[in-house]
N, C-alpha and C positions, 0 to 999 in steps of 0.2 A: 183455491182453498185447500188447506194444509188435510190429507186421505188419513183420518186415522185407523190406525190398526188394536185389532182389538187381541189382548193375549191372557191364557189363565195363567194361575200359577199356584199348587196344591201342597199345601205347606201343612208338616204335620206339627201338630201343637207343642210348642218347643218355652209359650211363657210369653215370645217377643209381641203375637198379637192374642187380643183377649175377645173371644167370642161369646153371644150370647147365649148359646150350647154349652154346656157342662158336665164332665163326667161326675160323679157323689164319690164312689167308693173305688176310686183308684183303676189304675191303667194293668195290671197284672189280677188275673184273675184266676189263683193255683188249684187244683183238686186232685185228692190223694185216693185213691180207689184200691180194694184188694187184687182183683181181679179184673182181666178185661171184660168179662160177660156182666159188670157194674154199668148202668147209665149214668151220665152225668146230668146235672140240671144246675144253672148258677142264672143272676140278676146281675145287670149290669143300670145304674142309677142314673137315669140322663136327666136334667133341666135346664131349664128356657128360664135363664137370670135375666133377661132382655126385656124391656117394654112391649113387644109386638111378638106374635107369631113366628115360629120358625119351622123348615122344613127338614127333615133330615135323612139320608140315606143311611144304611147299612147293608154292607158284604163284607164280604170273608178274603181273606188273601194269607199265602203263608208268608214266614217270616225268617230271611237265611241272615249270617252273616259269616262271610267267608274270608278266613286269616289276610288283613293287613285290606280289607274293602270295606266302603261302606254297605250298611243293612240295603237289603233289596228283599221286596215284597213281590213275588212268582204267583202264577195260577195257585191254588188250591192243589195239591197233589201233587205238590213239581219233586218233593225227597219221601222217603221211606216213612220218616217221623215226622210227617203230617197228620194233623187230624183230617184233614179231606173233607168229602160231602159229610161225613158222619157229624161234622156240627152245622147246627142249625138254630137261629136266631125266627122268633114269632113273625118280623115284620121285615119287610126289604128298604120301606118307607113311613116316614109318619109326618102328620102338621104335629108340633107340640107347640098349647097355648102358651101365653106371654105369663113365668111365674108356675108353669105345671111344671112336675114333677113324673115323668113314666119312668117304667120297671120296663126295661128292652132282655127278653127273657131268650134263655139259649139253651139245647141239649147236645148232647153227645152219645151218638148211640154205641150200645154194647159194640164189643167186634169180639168176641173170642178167642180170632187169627190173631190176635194180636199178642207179640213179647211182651215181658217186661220191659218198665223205661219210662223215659219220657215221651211224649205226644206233644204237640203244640200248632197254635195256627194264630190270626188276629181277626178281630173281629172290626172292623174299620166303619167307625161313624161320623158319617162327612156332612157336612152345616151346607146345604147346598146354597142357598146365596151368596155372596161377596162379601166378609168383614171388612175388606175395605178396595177403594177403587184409586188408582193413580194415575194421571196421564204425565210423560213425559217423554220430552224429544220427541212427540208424533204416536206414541206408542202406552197406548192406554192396556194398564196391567190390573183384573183384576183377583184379589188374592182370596181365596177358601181355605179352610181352615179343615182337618178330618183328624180325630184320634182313630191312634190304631191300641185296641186295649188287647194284651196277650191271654189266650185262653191256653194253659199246660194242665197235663193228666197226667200225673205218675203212678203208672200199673204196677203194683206189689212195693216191697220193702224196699224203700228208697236206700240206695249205697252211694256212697262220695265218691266221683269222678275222678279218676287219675288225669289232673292238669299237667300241660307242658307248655312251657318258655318257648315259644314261635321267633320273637325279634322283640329286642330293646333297641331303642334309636334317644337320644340327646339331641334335643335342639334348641337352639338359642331363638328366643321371640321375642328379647326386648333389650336393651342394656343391661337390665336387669331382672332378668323374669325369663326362665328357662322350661324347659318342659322335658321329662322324659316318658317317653310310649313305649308301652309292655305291650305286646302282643302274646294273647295267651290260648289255647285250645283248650276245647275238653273233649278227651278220649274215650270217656266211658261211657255209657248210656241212661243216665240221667242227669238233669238239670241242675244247674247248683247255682246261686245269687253268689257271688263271689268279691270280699272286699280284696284290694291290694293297696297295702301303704310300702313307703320306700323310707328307710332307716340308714341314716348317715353318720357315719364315724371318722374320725380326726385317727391323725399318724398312731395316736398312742392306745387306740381301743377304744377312747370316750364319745359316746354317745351325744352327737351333736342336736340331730332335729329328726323327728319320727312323723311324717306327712299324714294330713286327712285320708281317710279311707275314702276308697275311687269302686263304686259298689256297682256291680252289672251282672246281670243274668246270662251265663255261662250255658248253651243247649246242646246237646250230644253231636261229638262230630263237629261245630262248630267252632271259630273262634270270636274274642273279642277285643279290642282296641282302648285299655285303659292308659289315661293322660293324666299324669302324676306334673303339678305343678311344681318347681324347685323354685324356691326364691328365699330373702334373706341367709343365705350360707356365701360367705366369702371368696373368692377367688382360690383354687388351688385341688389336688387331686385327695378323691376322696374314697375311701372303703364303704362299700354298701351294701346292702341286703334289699332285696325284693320280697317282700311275703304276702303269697295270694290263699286268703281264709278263705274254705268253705264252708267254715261253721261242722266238717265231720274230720276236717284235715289241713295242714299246713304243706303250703308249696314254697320254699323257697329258691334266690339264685342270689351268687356274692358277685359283684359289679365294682369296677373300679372308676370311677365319673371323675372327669377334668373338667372344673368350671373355671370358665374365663369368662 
């Protein structure tokens, strides 16, 4: 008789599976404070869409992402611009009934020591059971589902981050369907949501196609890995423009792209 082996595998909610756990009011949760000696207090809206009962855990982990890596979730305290122990969430675990509604409540205590900037951490609520179970080849996987909702504090008068250009790369992914990666940093010490679209011009200056905005949360000392899709533009070298909004400033860079 065929030994199966039993494996997890901890998927953060991405769309592909649908859990009966649900965030209400979004996965970013920002607070703008004068000063460090301000407490924070904020809700975070969980339900149970599901017919039956669910259990659900909550902790904390912070949240880095480091130029040209994927995001990686460290202890609590692992950089300076952590929020650390000082956030705290009411509960570690809850049943939530089939069709309830709970308020999963969080503070942040004063620090005083603390500069101006940004702060930030996640507050990670994982569906402890399995949405869904697979066996295959011998090897039964099954998968969990956790959001991680960010929790950021900006201490005093928020100011625009001086962004820089890390690495552009061109890559071809399909006959037709290309991709190009901005890798971008932010040097300054606050947080900035940051769109970048990609502006393409013909030999003679005319303005050929101006790409959807590619929008990502930009956190101090960090970078981030925005993937501008190129498609319908014809074969041949093109004059570009990269322009990364922070909504206080305009970052751009002129690029010369060869589509083949």
């Amino acid at each position: 008789m065929m030994k199966w082996i039993a494996l997890l595998s901890m998927l953060l909610l991405t769309g592909n599976l649908r859990a009966a756990i649900a965030i209400l009011n979004g996965l970013t949760h920002q607070h703008s404070i004068p000063t460090a000696a301000t407490k924070v207090q904020g809700i975070i809206k969980v339900k149970n869409e599901g017919g039956k009962e669910a259990r659900i855990l909550v902790y904390r982990q912070d949240l880095l992402s480091q130029c040209d890596q994927q995001a990686a979730y460290p202890e609590v305290g692992s950089h300076n611009r952590s929020l650390g122990t000082a956030l705290k969430t009411n509960i570690d675990e809850r049943v939530i009934a089939a069709n309830e509604e709970y308020d999963l409540r969080y503070t942040v205590d004063a620090d005083p020591n603390r500069a101006a900037g940004t702060y930030w951490e996640v507050i990670m609520v994982e569906v402890a059971d399995p949405v869904r179970e697979e066996a295959h080849k011998g090897i039964q996987v099954s998968s969990k589902v956790r959001y991680a909702i960010q929790v950021i504090v900006d201490i005093g008068p928020v100011e625009g981050p001086a962004l820089s250009y890390e690495k552009v790369a061109y890559e071809k992914v399909s006959a037709d369907q290309s991709v190009l990666k901005v890798v971008l940093k932010n040097n300054g010490t606050f947080a900035a949501r940051t769109n970048v679209i990609l502006e393409i011009y013909d030999g003679k200056g005319n303005k050929l196609k101006t790409t959807q905005p590619n929008t990502r949360m930009m956190y101090p000392g960090q970078c981030n890995t925005f993937e501008i899709p190129v498609a319908d533009v014809p074969k041949g070298k093109y004059d570009c423009v990269i322009i990364a909004d922070t909504k206080k400033d305009l970052f751009g860079s002129n690029i010369s792209l060869q589509i083949e």
